[in-house]
C-alpha positions in Angstrom: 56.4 -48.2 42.0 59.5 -48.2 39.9 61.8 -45.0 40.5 62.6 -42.9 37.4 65.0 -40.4 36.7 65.9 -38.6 33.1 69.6 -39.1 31.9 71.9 -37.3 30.5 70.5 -37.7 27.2 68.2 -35.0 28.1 68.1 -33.0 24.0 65.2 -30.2 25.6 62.8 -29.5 29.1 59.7 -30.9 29.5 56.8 -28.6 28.1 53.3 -28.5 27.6 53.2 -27.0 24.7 53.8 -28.2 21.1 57.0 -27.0 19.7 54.5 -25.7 17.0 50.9 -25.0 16.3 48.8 -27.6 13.6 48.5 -25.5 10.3 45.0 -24.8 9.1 46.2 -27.2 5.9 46.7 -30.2 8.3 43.5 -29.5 10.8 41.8 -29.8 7.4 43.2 -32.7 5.9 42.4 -34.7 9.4 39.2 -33.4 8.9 38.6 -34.6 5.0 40.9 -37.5 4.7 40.6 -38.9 8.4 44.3 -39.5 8.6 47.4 -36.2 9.4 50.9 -36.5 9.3 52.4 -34.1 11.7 56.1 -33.2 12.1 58.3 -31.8 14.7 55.3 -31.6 16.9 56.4 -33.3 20.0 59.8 -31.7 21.4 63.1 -34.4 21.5 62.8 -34.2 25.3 59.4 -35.5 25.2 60.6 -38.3 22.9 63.8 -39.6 25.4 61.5 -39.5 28.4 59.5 -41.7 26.8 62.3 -43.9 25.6 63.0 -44.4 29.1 59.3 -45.0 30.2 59.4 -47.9 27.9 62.0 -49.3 29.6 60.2 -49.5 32.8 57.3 -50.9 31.3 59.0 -53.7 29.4 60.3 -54.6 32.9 57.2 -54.3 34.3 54.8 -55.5 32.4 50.8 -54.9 32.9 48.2 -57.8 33.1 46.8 -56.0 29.7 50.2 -57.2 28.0 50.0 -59.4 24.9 52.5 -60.8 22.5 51.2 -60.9 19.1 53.9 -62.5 17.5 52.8 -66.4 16.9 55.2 -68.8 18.8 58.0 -69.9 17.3 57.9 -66.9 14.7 61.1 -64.3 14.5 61.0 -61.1 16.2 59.2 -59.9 18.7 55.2 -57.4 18.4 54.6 -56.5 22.0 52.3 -54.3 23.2 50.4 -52.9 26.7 47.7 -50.8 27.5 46.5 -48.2 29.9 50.0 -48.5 31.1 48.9 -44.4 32.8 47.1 -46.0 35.6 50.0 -47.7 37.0 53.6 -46.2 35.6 53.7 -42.7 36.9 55.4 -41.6 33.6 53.0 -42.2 31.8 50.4 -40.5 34.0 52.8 -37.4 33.7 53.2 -37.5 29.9 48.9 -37.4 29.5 49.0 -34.8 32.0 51.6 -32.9 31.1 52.7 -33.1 27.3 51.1 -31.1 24.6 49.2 -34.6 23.1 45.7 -33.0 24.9 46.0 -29.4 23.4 47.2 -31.2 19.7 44.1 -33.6 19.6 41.6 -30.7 21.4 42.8 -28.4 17.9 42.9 -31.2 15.5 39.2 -32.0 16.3 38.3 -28.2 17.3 37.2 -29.4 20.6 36.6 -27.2 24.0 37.3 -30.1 26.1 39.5 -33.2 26.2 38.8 -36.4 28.2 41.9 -38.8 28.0 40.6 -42.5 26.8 43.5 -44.8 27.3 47.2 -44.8 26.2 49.1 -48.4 24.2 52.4 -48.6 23.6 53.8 -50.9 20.5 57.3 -52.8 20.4 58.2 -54.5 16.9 61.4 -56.2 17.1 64.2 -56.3 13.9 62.9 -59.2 11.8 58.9 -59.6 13.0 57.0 -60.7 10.2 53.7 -60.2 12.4 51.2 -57.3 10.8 48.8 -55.3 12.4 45.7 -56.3 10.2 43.4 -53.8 8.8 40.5 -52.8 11.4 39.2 -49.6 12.2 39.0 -48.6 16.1 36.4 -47.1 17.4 33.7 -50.5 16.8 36.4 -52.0 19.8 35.3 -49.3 22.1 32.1 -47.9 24.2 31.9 -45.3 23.2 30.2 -42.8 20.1 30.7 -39.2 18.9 32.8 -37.7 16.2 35.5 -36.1 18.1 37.7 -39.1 18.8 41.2 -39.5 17.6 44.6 -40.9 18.2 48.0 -39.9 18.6 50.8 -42.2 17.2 54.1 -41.1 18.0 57.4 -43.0 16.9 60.2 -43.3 19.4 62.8 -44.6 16.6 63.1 -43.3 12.9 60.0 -44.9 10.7 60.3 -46.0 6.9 56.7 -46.6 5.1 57.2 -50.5 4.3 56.8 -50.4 8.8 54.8 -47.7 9.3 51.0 -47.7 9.9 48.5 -47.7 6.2 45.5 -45.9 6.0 42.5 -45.9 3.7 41.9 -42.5 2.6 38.7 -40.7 3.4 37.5 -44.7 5.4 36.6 -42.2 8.2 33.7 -42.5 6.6 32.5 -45.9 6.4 30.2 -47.4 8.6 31.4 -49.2 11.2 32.6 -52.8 10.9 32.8 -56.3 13.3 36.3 -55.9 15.2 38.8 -59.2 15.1 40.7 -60.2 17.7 44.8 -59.8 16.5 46.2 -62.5 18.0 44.1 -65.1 16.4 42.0 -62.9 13.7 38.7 -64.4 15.3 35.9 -62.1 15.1 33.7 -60.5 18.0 31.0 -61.9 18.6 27.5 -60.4 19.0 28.2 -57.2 17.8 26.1 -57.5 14.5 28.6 -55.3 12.6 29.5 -56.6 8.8 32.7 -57.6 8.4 35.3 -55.1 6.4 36.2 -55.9 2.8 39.1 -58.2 2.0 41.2 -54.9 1.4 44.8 -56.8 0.8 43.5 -58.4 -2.1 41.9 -55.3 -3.5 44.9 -53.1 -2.7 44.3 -51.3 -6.0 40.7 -49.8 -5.0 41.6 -48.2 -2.5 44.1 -44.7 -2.3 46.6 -46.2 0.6 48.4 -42.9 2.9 51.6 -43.6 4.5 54.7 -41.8 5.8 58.0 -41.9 6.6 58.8 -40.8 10.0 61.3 -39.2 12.7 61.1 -39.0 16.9 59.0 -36.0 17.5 56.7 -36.1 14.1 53.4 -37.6 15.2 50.0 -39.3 13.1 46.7 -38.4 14.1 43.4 -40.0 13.0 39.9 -40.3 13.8 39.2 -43.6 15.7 37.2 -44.7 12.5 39.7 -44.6 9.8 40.2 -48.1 8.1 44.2 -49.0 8.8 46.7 -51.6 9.7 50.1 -52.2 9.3 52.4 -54.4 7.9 55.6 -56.5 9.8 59.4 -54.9 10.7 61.6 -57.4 8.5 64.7 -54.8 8.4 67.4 -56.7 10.6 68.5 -54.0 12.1 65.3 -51.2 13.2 63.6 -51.5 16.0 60.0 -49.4 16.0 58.6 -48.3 19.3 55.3 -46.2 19.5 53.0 -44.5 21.9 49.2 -44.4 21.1 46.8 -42.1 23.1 43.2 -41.8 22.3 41.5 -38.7 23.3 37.3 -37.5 22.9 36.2 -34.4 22.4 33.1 -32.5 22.8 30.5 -34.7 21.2 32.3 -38.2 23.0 29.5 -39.8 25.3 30.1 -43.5 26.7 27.9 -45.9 24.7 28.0 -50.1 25.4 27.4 -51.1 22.1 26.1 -55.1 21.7 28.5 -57.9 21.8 32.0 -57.9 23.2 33.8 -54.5 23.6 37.7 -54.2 24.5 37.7 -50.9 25.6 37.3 -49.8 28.6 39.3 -52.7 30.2 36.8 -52.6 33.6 33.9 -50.4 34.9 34.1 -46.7 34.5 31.0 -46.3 36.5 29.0 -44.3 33.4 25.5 -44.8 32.7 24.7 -45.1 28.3 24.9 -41.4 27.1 27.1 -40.1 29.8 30.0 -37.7 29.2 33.3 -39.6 29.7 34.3 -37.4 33.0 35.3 -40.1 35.0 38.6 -41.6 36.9 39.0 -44.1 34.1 39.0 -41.1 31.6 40.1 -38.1 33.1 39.0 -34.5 32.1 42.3 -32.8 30.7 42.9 -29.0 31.4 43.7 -27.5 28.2 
């Protein structure tokens, strides 16, 4: 396993806590509009430990790594996922940051099982976009209580960031895609979303600038996407983590399912305590 010490760089200690408590205003507007812009919710010291963690992932990359930039396009969209099971900083930042306790009050949850974590490299110049999809219809499992953390390593302008479709939370769910090669899941018997580029207008589109330690959270239903990182000179990093809450039970849905990534050992309708996806004390 690769070594890993902190540098100098060091701007706070490691805590578990938030450096500050959600707002009522934001636990409701996760709540009606299925998308929250948080900031200065993650201390700096969080945000250069992870700079360094990405570092030892790019140089040791998983057998869940995938390039999504097209050959022989500019730039670079890399990304890797339950990267926690085998980089021990990773492990430490689900175990030990305040991402469990912000998700457990966002979703007014009593308990918190981790799902997985994915981080997100887009290289200066890539054109490639993160299509429009909704989450949770990649996963096995149901429930309400389900959300994301994104949290930006670099400084974030809106024409980079992630899009989401107001209030999509919402919707029923629709047939995932495949990103490399947009080809649809098969057997799922899930409708396909609406072409939402070309009907931009319908729908009210949230987006935010952002700086290292502010942080998005959304329910793993919200409709959203993102487009490329043509600046020539900004790199954006992110970390994902998807956490469930109270009502989150393991459910195999039909057709092909990315998530989990190999047997949890669960039985349809179980809770989600499990090795795979960990109880988190809160």
């Amino acid at each position: 396993m690769t070594s890993f010490l902190m540098s100098g760089r060091k701007r706070g200690l490691l805590d578990h806590a938030a450096q500050r408590r959600l707002t009522r205003d934001e636990c409701e507007a996760y709540e009606n509009d299925g998308v929250v812009y948080v900031s200065k919710v993650f201390g700096l010291g969080w945000i250069d430990f992870l700079c360094e963690a990405f570092e030892v992932a790019l140089e040791n990359p998983g057998g869940l790594a995938e390039e999504y930039s097209p050959v022989g396009g500019t730039g670079r969209f890399f990304t890797d996922l339950d990267i926690w099971q085998r980089i021990p900083q990773f492990h430490r930042f689900v175990f030990e940051s305040p991402a469990a306790k912000i998700a457990a009050e966002v979703m007014g949850a009593t308990r918190i099982n981790f799902f997985y974590d994915q981080m997100f490299i887009k290289e200066p110049g890539t054109l490639a976009r993160t299509p429009w999809h909704q989450d949770q219809p990649y996963w096995a499992v149901s429930g309400h209580q389900i959300c994301s953390l994104w949290l930006p390593l670099d400084p974030v302008r809106k024409e980079s960031s992630l899009r989401f479709i107001k209030g999509s939370h919402r919707w029923p769910a629709h047939n995932p895609h495949h990103f490399l090669d947009d080809s649809p899941y098969e057997g799922t018997g899930l409708p396909e979303l609406p072409d939402i580029e070309a009907n931009l207008e319908k729908y009210e589109i949230m987006s935010w600038d952002m700086e290292p330690g502010d942080c998005l959270i959304f329910q793993s239903m919200i409709v959203h996407g993102s487009l490329g990182n043509a600046s020539l000179d900004h790199r954006r990093r992110a970390l994902a983590t998807r956490w469930c809450g109270d009502d989150a039970r393991y459910r195999r849905q039909a057709g092909e399912v990315a998530i989990p990534t190999s047997d949890p050992g669960l039985s349809d309708g179980d809770l989600l305590d499990c090795d795979l996806f960990p109880s988190i004390t809160l």
